[in-house]
C-alpha positions as CSV (number, residue, x, y, z in Angstrom):
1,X,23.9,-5.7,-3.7
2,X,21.8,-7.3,-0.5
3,X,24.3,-10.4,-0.6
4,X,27.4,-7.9,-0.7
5,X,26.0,-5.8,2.0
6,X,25.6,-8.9,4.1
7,X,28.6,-10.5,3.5
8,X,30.2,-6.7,4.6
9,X,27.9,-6.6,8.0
10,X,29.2,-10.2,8.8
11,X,32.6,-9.9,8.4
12,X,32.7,-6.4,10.2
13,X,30.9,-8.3,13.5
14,X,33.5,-11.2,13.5
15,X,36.1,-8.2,13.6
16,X,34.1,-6.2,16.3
17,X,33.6,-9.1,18.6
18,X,37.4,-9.7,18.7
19,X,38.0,-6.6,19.3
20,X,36.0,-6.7,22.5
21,X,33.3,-3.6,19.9
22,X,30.3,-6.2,20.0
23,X,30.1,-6.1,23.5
24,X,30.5,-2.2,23.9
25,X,27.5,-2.4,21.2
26,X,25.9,-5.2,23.5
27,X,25.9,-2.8,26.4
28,X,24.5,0.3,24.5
29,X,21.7,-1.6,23.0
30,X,20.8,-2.5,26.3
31,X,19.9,0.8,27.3
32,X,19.2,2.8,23.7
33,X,17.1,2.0,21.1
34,X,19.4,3.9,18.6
35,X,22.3,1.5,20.3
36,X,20.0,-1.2,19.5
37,X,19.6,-0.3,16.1
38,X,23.0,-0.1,15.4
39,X,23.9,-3.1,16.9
40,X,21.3,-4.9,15.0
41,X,23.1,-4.5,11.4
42,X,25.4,-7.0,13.0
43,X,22.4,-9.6,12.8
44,X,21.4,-9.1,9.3
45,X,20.0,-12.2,9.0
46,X,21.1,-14.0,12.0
47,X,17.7,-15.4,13.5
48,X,18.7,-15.9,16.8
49,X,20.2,-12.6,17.5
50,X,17.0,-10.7,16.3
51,X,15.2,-12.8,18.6
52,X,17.5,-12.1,21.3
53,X,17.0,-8.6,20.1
54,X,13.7,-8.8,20.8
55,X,12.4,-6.8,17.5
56,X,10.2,-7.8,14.6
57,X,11.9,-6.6,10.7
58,X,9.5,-3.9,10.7
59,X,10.2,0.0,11.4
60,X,10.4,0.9,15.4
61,X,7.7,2.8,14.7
62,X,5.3,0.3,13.4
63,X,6.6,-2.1,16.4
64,X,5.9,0.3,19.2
65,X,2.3,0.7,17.2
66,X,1.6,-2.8,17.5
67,X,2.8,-3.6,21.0
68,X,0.9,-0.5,22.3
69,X,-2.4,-2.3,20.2
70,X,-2.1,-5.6,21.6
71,X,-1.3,-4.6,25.6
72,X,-4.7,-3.1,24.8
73,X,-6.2,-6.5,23.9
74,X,-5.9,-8.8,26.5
75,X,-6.2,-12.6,24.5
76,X,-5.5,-11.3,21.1
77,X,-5.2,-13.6,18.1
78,X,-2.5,-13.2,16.1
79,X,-1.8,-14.8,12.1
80,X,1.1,-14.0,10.0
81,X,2.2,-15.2,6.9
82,X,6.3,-14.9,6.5
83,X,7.6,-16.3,10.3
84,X,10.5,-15.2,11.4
85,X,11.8,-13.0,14.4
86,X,8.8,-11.2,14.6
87,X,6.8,-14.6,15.4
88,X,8.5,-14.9,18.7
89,X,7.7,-11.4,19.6
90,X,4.8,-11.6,18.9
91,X,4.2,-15.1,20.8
92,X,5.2,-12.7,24.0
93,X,2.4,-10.2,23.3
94,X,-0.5,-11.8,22.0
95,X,-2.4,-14.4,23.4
96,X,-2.6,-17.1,20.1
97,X,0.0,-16.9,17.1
98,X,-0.4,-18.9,14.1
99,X,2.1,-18.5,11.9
100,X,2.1,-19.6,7.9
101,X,5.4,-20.6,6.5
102,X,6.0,-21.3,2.9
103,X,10.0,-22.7,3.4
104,X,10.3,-26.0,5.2
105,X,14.0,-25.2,5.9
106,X,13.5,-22.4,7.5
107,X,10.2,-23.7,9.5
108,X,12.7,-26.2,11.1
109,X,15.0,-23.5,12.4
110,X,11.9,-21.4,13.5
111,X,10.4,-24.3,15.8
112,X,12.8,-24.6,18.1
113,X,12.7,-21.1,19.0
114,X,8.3,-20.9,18.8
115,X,6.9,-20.2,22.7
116,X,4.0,-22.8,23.1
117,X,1.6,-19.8,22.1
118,X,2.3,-19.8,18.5
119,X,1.9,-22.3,15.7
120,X,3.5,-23.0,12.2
121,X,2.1,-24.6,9.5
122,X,4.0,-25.1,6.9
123,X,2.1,-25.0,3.3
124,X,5.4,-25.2,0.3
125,X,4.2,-23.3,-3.2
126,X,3.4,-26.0,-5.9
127,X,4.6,-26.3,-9.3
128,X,1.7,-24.4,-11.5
129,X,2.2,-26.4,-14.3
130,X,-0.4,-25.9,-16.8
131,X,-2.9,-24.3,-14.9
132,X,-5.1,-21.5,-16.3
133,X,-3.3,-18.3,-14.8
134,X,-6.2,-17.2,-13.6
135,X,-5.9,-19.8,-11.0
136,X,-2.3,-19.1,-10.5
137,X,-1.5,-17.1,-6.9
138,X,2.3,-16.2,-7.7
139,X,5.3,-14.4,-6.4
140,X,7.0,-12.1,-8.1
141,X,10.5,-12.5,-5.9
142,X,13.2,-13.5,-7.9
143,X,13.6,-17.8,-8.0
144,X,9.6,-18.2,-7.4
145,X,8.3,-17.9,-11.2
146,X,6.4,-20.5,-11.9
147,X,5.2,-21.5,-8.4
148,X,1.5,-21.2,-7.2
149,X,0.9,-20.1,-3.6
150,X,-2.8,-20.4,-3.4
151,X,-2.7,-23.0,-1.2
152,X,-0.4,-20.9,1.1
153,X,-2.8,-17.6,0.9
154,X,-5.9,-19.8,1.6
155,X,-4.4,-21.7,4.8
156,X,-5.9,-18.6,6.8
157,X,-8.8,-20.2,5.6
158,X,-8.6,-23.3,7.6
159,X,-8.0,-21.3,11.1
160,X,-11.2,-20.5,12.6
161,X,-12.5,-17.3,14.0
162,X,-11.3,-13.7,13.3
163,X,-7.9,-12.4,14.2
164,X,-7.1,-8.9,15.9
165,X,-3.7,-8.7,14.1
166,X,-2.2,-9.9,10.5
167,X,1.0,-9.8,9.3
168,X,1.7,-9.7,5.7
169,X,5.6,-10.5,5.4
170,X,5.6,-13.7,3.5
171,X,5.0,-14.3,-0.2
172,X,2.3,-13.4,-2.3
173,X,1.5,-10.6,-0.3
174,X,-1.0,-8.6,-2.2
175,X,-3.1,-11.7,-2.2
176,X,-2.3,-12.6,1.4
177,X,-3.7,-9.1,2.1
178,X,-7.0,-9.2,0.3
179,X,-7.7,-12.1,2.4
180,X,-6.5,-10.6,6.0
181,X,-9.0,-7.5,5.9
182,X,-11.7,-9.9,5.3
183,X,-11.1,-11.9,8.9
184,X,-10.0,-9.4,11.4
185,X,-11.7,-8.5,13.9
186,X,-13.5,-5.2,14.7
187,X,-11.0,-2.6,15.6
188,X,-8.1,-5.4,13.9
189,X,-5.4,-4.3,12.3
190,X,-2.9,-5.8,9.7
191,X,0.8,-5.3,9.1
192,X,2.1,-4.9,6.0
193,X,5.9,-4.4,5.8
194,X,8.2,-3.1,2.7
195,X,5.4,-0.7,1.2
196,X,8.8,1.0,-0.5
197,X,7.5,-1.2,-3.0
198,X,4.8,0.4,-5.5
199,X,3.2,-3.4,-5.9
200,X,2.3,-3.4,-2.1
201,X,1.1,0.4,-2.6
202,X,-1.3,-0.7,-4.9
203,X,-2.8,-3.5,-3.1
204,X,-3.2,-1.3,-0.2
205,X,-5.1,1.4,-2.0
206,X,-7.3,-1.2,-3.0
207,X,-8.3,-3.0,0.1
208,X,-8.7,0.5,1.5
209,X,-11.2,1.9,-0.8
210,X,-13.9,1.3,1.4
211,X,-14.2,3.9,4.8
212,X,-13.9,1.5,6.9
213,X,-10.2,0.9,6.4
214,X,-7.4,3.7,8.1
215,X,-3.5,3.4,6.7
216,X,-1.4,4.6,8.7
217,X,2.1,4.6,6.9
218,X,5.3,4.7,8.9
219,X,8.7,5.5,7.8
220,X,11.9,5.6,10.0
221,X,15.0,3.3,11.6
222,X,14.3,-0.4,10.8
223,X,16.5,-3.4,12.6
224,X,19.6,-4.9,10.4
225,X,19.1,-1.8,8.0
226,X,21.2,1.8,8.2
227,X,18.6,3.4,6.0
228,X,15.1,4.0,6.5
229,X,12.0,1.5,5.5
230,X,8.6,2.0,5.6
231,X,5.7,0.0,7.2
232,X,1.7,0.2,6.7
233,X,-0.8,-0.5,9.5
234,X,-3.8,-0.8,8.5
235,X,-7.3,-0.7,10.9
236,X,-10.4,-1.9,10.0
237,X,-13.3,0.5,12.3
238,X,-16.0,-0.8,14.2
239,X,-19.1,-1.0,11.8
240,X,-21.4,1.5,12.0
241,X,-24.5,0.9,14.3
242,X,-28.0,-0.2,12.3
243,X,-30.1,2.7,12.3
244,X,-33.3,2.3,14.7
245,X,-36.5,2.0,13.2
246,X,-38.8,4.8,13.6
């Protein structure tokens, strides 16, 4: 069904731009964010338009969240697993942008597009052979059974220091997010896009077991999609001040 719908969404913008109805679109989403929502189904896909579009895959909601955090944090570090769009909007908010790729393909056509704020490293999945499963970190996306990603999970590892956002948007994602909560900074958040899914739910309701952890779930117009999506931020508070001694 995803390939059929974007098969339909590119042959309906090589038929709008000749008829002069991309540019008509251009012009609205210039000066409408429901304009620019509409005209971003035409870039399903299409990394260079969502960059010129200036949006991150996640719901407007959970975009106008995030920039509002990070104008409020002046030098904010930013790591993301899954780069995409959403790594060069970030590289024009945020101070420091690492970003963690799994696809070497696709790292090639990010780099060229990366502002000299944000990094990629590039760590592929790994045949997981005849390892014990209990060492296995894998995907459940279909075409990635069989593949460990625990070297990709653990590159946050190898960055130093805490990080005032995450993005989860890659593979592996409820692994990805056991690790995030566990090096932001106070006051950090991390994104975790597609919580439609009842997997991503789960993890969620794990790492947020502890009262230190707020979810704020958002729900609403998404870029490249005509239906709604849904996008969890979630804050890790300050902790608590020792007590004084009496």
């Amino acid at each position: 069904m995803k390939n059929v719908y974007v098969a339909l969404l590119r042959a309906l913008r090589g038929l709008a731009r000749v008829t002069g109805v991309l540019a008509l679109l251009d012009r609205w989403a210039a000066r409408s964010r429901t304009g620019l929502w509409v005209r971003s189904w035409f870039s399903i896909y299409d990394l260079d338009e969502l960059v010129a579009h200036d949006v991150p895959w996640w719901t407007f909601d959970a975009a106008d969240r995030v920039e509002a955090f990070l104008a409020a944090r002046p030098g904010a570090r930013v790591l993301e697993w899954g780069s995409g769009a959403s790594t060069v909007w970030l590289g024009a908010r945020a101070a420091e942008v690492v970003a963690i790729e799994h696809d070497e393909a696709w790292a090639a056509s990010m780099r060229r597009l990366l502002p000299a704020n944000a990094a990629l490293r590039v760590v592929p999945p790994v045949d997981a052979g005849t390892r014990l499963s209990r060492d296995v970190v894998g995907s459940r996306k279909k075409g990635f059974e069989g593949l460990d990603f625990s070297a990709y999970v653990a590159e946050i590892d190898r960055v130093p220091g805490r990080f005032d956002l995450v993005v989860v948007d890659g593979r592996a994602r409820e692994a990805c997010l056991e690790r995030a909560v566990g090096r932001l900074a106070p006051g950090g958040v991390v994104v975790v896009d597609n919580v439609d899914r009842e997997r991503y739910r789960a993890a969620i309701a794990a790492v947020s077991a502890g009262e230190r952890v707020e979810v704020t779930w958002t729900r609403g117009r998404t870029p490249t999609l005509p239906y709604p999506t849904r996008t969890a931020l979630l804050t890790l508070a300050p902790a608590a001040p020792a007590p004084h001694a009496a």
